[in-house]
C-alpha distance (Angstrom), angle and dihedral (degrees) to the residues before:
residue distance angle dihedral
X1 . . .
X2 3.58 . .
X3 3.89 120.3 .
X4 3.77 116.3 -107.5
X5 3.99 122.3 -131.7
X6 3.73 115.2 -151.6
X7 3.40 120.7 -97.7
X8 4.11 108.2 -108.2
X9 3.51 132.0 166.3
X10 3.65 91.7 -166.4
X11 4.15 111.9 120.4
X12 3.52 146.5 61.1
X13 3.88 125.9 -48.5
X14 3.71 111.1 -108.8
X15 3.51 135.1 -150.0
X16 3.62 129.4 -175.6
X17 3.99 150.6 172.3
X18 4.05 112.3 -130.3
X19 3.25 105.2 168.5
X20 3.77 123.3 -52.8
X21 4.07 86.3 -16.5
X22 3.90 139.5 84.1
X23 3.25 112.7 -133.9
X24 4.06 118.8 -160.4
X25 3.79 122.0 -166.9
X26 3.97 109.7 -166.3
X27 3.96 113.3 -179.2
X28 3.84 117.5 -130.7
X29 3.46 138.4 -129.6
X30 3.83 97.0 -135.4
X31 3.98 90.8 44.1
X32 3.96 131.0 -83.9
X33 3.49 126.0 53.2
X34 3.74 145.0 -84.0
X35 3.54 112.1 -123.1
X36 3.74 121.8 -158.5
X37 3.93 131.0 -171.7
X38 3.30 127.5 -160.4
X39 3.79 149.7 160.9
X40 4.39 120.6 -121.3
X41 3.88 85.3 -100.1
X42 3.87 98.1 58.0
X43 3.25 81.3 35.7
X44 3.69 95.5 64.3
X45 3.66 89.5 33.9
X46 4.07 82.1 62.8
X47 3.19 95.7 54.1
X48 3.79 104.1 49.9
X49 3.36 82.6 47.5
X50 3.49 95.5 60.7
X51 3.78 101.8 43.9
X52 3.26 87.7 54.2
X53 3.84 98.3 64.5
């Protein structure tokens, strides 16, 4: 049986490039992680988005 780690959403977001994809890490309140994959145009899409709020 493999140990378990507790769940945390403590740390950084983390974004990174795996291949063709985007891949987005967002902690969580509750614990775990959100984990988001994208491609450079959502990406960008994301991003303009975001500096617009």
């Amino acid at each position: 049986m493999a140990a378990q780690k507790p769940r945390s959403g403590d740390g950084p977001m983390e974004v990174t490039k795996e291949g063709r994809s985007i891949v987005m890490r967002v902690p969580l309140e509750g614990g775990g992680r959100l984990v988001i994959e994208m491609n450079a145009q959502e990406a960008a899409e994301l991003g303009g988005l975001l500096q617009a709020v």
